[in-house]
C-alpha positions in Angstrom: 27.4 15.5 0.3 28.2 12.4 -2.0 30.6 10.0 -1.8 33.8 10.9 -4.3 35.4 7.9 -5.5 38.2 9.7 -6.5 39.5 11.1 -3.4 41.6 10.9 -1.8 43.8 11.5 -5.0 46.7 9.3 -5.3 50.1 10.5 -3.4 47.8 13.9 -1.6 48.2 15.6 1.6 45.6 14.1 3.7 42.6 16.3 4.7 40.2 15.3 7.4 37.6 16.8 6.6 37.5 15.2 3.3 38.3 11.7 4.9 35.3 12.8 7.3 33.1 13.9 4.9 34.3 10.9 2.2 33.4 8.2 5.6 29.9 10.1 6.7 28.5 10.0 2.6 29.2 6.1 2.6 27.8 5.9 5.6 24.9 7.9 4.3 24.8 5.7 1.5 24.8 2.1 3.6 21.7 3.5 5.7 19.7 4.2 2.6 20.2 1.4 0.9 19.9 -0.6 4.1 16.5 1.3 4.9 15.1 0.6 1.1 15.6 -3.3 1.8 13.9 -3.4 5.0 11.0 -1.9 3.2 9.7 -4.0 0.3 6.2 -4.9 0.4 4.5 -8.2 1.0 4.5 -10.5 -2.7 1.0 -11.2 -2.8 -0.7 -14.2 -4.9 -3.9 -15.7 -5.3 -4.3 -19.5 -4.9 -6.7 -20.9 -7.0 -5.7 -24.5 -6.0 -7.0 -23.1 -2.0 -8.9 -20.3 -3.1 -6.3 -18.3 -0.2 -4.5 -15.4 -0.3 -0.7 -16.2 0.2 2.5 -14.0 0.9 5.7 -13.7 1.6 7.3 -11.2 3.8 10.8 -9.9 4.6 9.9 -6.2 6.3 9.9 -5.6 9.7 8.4 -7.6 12.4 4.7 -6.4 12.3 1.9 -7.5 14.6 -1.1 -7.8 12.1 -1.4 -7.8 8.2 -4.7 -6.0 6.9 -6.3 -7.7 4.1 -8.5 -5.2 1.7 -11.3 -6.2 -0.4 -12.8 -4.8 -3.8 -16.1 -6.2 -3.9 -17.6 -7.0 -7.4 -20.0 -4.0 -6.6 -17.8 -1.5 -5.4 -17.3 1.7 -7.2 -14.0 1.2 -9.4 -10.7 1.3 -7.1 -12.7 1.3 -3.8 -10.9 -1.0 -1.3 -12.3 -1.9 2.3 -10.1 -2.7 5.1 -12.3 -6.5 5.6 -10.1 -8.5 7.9 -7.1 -8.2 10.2 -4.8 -11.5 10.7 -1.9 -12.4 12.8 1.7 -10.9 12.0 3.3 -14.6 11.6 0.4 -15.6 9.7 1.4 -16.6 5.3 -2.2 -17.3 3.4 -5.7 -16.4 4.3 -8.8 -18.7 3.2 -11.2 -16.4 1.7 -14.0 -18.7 1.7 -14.5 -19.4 -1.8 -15.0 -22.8 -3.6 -13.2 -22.0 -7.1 -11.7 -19.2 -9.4 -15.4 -18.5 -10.5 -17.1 -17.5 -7.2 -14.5 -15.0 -7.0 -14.8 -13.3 -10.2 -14.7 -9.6 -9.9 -12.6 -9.5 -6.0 -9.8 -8.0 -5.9 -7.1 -8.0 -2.6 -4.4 -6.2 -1.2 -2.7 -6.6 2.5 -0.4 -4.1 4.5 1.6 -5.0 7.2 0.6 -3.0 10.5 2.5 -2.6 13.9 0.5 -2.5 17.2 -0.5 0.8 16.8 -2.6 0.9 13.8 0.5 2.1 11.4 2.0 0.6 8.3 5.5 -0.8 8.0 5.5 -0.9 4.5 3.8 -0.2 1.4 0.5 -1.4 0.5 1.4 -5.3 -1.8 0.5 -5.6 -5.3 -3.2 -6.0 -6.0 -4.6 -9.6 -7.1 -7.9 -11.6 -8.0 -8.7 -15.1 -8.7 -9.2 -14.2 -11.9 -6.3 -14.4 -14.2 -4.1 -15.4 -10.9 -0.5 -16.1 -11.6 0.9 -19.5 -12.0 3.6 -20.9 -10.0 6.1 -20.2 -12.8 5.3 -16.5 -12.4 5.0 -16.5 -8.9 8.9 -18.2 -8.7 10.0 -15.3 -11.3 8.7 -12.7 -8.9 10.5 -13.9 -6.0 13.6 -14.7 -8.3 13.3 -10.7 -9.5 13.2 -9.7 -5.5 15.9 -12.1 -4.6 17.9 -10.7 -7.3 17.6 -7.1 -6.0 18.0 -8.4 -2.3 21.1 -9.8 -3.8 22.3 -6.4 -5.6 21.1 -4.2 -2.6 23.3 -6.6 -0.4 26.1 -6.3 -2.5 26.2 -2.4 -3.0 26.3 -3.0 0.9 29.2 -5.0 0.7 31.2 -2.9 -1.3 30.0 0.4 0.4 31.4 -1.0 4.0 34.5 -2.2 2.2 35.4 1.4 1.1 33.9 2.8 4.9 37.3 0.5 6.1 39.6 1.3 3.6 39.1 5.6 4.7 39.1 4.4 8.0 42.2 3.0 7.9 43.6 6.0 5.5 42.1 8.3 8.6 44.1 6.5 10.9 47.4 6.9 9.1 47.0 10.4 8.6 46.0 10.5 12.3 49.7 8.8 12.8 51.0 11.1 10.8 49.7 13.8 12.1 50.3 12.8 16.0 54.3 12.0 14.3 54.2 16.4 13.1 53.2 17.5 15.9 56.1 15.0 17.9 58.8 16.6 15.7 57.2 20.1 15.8 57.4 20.1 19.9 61.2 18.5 19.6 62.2 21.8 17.1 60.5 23.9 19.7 62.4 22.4 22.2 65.9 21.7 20.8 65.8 24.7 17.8 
């Protein structure tokens, strides 16, 4: 079932099972949508001015974030699960004194709950080598902000039309309850 746009049409008996089925795809509709934001994966970058990992993250509250490592010597698009860290923790030292020392790693974290599972998707995959600047990092989080922004909005706009059939359920519930009133006075007084 999707959402209509078009019904109720303008001057129409009212139906409720179109007003129900009109309310339950919006609802339908705010879930997903609400679902899809709570989901984006960790922004991952790599410091070279720390030599850390760093990340932002807007999913649920998780109790660890798994860091995986490519190893210069690993067999192409092998990733090891290296090191576990705290769920309020941002950055991770990796140990290395510049961008040269850690030619050829490559990273990726998930978030994890407490039993092992992952909240989200897996981040985007970074080295040291060829890490973004600032400027790129800012554009990244301007693109997610963006879509945060545009997701919200949808939202917006979705609960606004959830009211407006709830309130055109209600006045054909009135009217309804006001037919079946004169109905029972006919019955009664023919």
């Amino acid at each position: 079932m999707t959402f209509d746009p078009t019904k109720p049409v303008e001057d129409s008996p009212l139906d409720a099972a179109e007003m129900r089925n009109q309310l339950n795809a919006l609802q339908a509709q705010i879930t997903a949508l609400q679902q899809e934001v709570a989901v984006l994966p960790p922004l991952l970058t790599a410091n070279i001015t720390t030599m850390a990992l760093d990340w932002i993250y807007n999913g649920p509250a998780c109790d660890a974030f798994h860091i995986f490592v490519h190893q210069p010597n690993d067999a192409p698009g092998t990733f090891n699960d290296r090191v576990q860290v705290a769920g309020d923790l941002r950055t991770w030292a990796t140990g290395f004194d510049s961008p040269a020392d850690a030619l050829g790693y490559a990273y990726y974290i998930v978030p994890m709950d407490g039993d092992e599972n992952p909240l989200t998707l897996a981040s985007d995959t970074v080295g040291f080598d060829g890490a973004p600047t600032p400027g790129d990092l800012q554009a990244q989080v301007d693109a997610l902000s963006a879509r945060v922004d545009a997701q919200q909005a949808t939202i917006a706009d979705l609960q606004s039309n959830v009211n407006d059939l709830s309130l055109q359920v209600g006045d054909m519930l009135a009217s309804i309850t006001a037919l079946q009133a004169a109905v029972a006075e006919l019955q009664e007084n023919p």
